[in-house]
BAMARDREN-524828 format. One record per atom (N, C-alpha, C): residue number from 1; residue in one letter; chain; x, y, z. Coordinates in Angstrom, 2 decimals, always signed. Layout:
N
[pt NUM; A; A; [X; Y; Z]]
...
END
This chain:
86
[pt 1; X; A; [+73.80; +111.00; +87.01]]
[pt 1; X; A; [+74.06; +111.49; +88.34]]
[pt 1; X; A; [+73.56; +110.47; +89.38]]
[pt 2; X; A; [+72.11; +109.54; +89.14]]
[pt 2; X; A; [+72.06; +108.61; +90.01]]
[pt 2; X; A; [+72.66; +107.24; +89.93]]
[pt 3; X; A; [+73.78; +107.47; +89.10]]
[pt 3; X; A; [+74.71; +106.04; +88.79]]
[pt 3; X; A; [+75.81; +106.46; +90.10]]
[pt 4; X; A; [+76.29; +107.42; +89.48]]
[pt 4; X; A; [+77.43; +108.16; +90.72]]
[pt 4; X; A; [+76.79; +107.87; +92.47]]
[pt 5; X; A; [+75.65; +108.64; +92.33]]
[pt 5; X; A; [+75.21; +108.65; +93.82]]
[pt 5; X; A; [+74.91; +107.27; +94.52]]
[pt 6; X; A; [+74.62; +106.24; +93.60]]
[pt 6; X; A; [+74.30; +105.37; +93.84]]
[pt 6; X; A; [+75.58; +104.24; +94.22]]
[pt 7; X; A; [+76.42; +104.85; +93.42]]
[pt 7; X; A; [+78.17; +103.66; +93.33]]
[pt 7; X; A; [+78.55; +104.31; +94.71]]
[pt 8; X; A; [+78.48; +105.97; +94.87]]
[pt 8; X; A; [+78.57; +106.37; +95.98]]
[pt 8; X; A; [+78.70; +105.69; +97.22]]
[pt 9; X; A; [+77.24; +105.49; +97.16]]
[pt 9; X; A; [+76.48; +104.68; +98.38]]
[pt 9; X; A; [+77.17; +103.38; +98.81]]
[pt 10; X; A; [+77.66; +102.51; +97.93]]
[pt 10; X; A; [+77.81; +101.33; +98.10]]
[pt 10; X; A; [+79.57; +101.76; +98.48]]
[pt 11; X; A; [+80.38; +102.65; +97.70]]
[pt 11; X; A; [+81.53; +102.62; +98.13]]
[pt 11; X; A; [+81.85; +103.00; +99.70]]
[pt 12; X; A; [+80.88; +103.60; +99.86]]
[pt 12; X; A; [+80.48; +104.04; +100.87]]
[pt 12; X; A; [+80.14; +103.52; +102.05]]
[pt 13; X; A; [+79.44; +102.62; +101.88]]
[pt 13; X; A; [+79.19; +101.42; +103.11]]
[pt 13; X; A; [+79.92; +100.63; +102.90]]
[pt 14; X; A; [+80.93; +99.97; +102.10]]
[pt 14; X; A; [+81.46; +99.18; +101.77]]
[pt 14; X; A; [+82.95; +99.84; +103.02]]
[pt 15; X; A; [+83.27; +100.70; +103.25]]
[pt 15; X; A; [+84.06; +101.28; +104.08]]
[pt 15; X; A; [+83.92; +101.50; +105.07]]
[pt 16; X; A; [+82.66; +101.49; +105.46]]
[pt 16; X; A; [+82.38; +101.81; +107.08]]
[pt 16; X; A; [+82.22; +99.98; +107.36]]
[pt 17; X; A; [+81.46; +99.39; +106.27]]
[pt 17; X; A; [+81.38; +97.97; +106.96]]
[pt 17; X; A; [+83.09; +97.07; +107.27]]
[pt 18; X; A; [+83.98; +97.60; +106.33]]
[pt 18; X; A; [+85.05; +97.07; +106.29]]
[pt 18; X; A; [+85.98; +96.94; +107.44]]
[pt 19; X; A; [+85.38; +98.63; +107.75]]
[pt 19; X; A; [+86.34; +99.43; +109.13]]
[pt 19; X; A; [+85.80; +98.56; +110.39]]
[pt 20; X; A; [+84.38; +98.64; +110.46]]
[pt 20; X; A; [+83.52; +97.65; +111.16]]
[pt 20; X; A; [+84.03; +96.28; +111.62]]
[pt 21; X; A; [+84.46; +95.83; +110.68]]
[pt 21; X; A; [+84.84; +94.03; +110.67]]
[pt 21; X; A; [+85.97; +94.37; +111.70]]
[pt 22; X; A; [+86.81; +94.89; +111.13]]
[pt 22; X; A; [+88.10; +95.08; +111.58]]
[pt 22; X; A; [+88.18; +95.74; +113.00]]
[pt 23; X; A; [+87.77; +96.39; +113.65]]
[pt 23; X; A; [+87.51; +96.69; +115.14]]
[pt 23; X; A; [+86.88; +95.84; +116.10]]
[pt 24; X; A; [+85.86; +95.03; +114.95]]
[pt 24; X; A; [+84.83; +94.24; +115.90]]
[pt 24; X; A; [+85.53; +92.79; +115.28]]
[pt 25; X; A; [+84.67; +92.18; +114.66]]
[pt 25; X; A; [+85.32; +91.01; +114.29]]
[pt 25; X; A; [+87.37; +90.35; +114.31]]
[pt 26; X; A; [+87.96; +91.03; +114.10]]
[pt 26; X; A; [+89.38; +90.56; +114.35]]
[pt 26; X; A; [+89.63; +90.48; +115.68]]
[pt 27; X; A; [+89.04; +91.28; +116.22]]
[pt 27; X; A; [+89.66; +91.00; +117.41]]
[pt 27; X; A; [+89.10; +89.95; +118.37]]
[pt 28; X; A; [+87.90; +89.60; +118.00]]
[pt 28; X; A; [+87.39; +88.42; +118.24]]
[pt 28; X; A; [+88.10; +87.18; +118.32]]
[pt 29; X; A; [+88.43; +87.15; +117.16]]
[pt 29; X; A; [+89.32; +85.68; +116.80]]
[pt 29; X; A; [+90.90; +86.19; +116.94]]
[pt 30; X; A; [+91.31; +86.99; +117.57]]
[pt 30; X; A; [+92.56; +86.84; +118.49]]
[pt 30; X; A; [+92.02; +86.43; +119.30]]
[pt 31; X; A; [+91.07; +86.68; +120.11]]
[pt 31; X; A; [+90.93; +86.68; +121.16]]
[pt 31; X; A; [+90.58; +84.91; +121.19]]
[pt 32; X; A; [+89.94; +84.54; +120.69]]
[pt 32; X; A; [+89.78; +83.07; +120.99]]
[pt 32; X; A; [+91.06; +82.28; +120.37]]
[pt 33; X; A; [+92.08; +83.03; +119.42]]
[pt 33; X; A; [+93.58; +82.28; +119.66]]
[pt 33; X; A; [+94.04; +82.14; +120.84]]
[pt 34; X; A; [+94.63; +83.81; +120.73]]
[pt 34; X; A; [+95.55; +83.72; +122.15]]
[pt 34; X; A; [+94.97; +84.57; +123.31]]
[pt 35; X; A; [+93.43; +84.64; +123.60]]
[pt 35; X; A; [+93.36; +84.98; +124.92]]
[pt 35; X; A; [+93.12; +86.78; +124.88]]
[pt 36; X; A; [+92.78; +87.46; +126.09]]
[pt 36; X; A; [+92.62; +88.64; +126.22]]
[pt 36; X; A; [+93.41; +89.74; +125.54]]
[pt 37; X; A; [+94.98; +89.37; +126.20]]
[pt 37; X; A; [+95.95; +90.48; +125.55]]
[pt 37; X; A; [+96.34; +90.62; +124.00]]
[pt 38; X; A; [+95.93; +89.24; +123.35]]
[pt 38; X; A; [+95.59; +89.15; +121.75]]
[pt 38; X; A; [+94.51; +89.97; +121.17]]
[pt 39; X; A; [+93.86; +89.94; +121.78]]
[pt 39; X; A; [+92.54; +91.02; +121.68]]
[pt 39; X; A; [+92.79; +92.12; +121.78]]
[pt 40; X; A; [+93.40; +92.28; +122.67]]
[pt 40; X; A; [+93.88; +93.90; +122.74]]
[pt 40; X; A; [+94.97; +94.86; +122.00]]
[pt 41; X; A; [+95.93; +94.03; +121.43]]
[pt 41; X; A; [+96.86; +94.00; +120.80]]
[pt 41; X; A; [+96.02; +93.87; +119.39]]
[pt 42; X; A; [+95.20; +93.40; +118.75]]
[pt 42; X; A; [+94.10; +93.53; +118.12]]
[pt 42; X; A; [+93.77; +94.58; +117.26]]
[pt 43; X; A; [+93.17; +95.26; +118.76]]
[pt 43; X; A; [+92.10; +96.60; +118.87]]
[pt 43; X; A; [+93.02; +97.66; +118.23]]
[pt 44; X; A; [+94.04; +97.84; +119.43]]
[pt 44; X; A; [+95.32; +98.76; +119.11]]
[pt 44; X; A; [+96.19; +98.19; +117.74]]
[pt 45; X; A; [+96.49; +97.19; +116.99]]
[pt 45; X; A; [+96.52; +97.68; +115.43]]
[pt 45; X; A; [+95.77; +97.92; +114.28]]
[pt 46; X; A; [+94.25; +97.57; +114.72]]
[pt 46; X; A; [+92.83; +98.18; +114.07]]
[pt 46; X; A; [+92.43; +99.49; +114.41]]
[pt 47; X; A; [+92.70; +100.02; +115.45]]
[pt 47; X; A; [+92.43; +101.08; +114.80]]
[pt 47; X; A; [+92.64; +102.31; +114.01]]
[pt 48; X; A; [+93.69; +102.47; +113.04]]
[pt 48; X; A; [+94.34; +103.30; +112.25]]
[pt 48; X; A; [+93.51; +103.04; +111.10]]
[pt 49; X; A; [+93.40; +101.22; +111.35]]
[pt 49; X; A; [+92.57; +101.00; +109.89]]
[pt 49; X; A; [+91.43; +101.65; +109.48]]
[pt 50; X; A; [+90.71; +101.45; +111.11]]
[pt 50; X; A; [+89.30; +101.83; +111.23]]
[pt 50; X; A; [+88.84; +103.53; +111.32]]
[pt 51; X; A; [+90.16; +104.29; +111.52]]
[pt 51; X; A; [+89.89; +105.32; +110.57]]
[pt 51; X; A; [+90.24; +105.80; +109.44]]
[pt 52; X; A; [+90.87; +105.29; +109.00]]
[pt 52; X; A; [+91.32; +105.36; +108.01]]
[pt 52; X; A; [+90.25; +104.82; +106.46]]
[pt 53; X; A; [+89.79; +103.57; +106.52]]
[pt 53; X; A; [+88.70; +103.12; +105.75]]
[pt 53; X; A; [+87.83; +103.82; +105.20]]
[pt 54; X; A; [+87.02; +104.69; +106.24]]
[pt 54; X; A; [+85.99; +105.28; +106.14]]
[pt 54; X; A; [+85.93; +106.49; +105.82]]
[pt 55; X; A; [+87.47; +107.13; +106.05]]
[pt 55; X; A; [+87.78; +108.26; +105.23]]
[pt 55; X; A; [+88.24; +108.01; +103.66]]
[pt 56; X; A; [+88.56; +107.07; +103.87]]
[pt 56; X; A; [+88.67; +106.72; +102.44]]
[pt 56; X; A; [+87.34; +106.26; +101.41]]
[pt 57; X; A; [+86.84; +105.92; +102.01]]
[pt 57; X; A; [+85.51; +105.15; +101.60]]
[pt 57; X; A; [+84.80; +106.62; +101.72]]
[pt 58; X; A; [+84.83; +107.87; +102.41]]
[pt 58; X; A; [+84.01; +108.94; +101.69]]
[pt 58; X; A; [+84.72; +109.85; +101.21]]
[pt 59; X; A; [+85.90; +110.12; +100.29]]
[pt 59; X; A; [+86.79; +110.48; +99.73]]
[pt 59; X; A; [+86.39; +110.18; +98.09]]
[pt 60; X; A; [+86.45; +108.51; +97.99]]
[pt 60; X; A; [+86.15; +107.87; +97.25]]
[pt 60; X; A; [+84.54; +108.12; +96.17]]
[pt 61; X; A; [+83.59; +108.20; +97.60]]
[pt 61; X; A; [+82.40; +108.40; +97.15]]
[pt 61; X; A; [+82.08; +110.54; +96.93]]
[pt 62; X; A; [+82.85; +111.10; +97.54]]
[pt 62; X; A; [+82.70; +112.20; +97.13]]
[pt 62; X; A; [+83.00; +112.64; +95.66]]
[pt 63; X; A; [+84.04; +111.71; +95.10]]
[pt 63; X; A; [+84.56; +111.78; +93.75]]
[pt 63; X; A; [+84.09; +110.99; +93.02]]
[pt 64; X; A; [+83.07; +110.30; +93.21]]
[pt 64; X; A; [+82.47; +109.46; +92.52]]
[pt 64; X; A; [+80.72; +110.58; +91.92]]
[pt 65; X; A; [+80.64; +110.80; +92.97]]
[pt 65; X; A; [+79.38; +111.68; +93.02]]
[pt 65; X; A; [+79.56; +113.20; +91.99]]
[pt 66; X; A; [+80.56; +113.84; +92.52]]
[pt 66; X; A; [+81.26; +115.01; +92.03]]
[pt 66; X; A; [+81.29; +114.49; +90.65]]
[pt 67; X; A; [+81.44; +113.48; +89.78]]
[pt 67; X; A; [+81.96; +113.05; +88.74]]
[pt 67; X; A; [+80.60; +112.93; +88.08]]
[pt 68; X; A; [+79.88; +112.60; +88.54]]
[pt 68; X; A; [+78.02; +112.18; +87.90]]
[pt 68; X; A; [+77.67; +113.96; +88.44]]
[pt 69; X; A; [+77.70; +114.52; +89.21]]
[pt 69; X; A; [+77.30; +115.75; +89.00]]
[pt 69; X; A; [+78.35; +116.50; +87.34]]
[pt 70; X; A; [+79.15; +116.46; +87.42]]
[pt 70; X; A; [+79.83; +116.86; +86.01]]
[pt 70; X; A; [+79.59; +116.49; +84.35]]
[pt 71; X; A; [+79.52; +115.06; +84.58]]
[pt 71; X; A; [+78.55; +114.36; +83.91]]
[pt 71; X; A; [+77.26; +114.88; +83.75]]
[pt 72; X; A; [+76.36; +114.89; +84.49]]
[pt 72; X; A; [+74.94; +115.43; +84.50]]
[pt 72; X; A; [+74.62; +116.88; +83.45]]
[pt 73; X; A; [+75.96; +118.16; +83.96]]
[pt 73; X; A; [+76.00; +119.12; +83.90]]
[pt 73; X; A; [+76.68; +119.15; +82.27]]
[pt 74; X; A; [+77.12; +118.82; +82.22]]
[pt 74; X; A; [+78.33; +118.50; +80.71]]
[pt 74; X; A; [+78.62; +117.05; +80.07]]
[pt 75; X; A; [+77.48; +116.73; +79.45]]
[pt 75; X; A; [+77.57; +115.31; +78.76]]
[pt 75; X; A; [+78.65; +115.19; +77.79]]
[pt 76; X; A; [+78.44; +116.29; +77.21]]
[pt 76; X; A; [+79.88; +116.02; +76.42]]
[pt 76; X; A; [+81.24; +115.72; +76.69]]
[pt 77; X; A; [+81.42; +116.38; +77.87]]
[pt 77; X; A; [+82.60; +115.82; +78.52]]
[pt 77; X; A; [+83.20; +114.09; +78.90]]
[pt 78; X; A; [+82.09; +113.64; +79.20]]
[pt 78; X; A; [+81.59; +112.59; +79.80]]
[pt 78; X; A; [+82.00; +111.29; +77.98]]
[pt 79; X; A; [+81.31; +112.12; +77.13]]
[pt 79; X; A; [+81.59; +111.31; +75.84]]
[pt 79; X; A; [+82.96; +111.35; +75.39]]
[pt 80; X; A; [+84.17; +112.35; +75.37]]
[pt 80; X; A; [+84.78; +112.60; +75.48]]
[pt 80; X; A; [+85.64; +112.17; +75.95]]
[pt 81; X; A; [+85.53; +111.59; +77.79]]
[pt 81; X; A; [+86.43; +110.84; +78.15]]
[pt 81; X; A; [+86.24; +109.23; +78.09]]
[pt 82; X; A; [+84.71; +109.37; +77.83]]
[pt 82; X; A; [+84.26; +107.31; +76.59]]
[pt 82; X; A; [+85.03; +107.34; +75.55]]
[pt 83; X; A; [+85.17; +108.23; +74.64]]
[pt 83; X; A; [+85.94; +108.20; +73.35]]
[pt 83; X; A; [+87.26; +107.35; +73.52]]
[pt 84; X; A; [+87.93; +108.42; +74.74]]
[pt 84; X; A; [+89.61; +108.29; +75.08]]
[pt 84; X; A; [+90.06; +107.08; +75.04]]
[pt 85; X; A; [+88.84; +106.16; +76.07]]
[pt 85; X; A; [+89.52; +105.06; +77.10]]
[pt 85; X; A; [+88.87; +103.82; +75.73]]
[pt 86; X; A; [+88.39; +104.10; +74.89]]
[pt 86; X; A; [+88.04; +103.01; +74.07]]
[pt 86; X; A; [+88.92; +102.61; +73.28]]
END
């Protein structure tokens, strides 16, 4: 369960930092291409990303977690689906 919570975590920030870049950082470097309205033009196609990421990124980690709680609760299951994929 603290493998899950822990992959969690990282899928987890790994989505908010991503969303992050992309609101803040891209539009930066339009902006030192082509100037202000590059920047802005930027912003306005980042941000769908930038919500989008982070719902995904705790979507991701809710089913990651949910999965080590199941695990935790029912090991056998867990061996079961090791068996399958081997």
């Amino acid at each position: 369960m603290r493998e899950g919570l822990e992959h969690a975590y990282d899928t987890l920030s790994k989505g908010f930092s991503t969303a992050a870049h992309t609101i803040i950082a891209v539009p930066i470097q339009e902006m030192e291409r082509s100037g202000p309205q590059g920047s802005v033009r930027a912003v306005i196609r980042a941000l769908p990303i930038a919500v989008v990421k982070p719902v995904v990124g705790v979507s991701e980690a809710l089913s990651i977690t949910l999965l080590g709680v199941r695990n935790k609760l029912d090991p056998g299951s867990r061996r079961e689906e090791e068996e399958l994929w081997r």
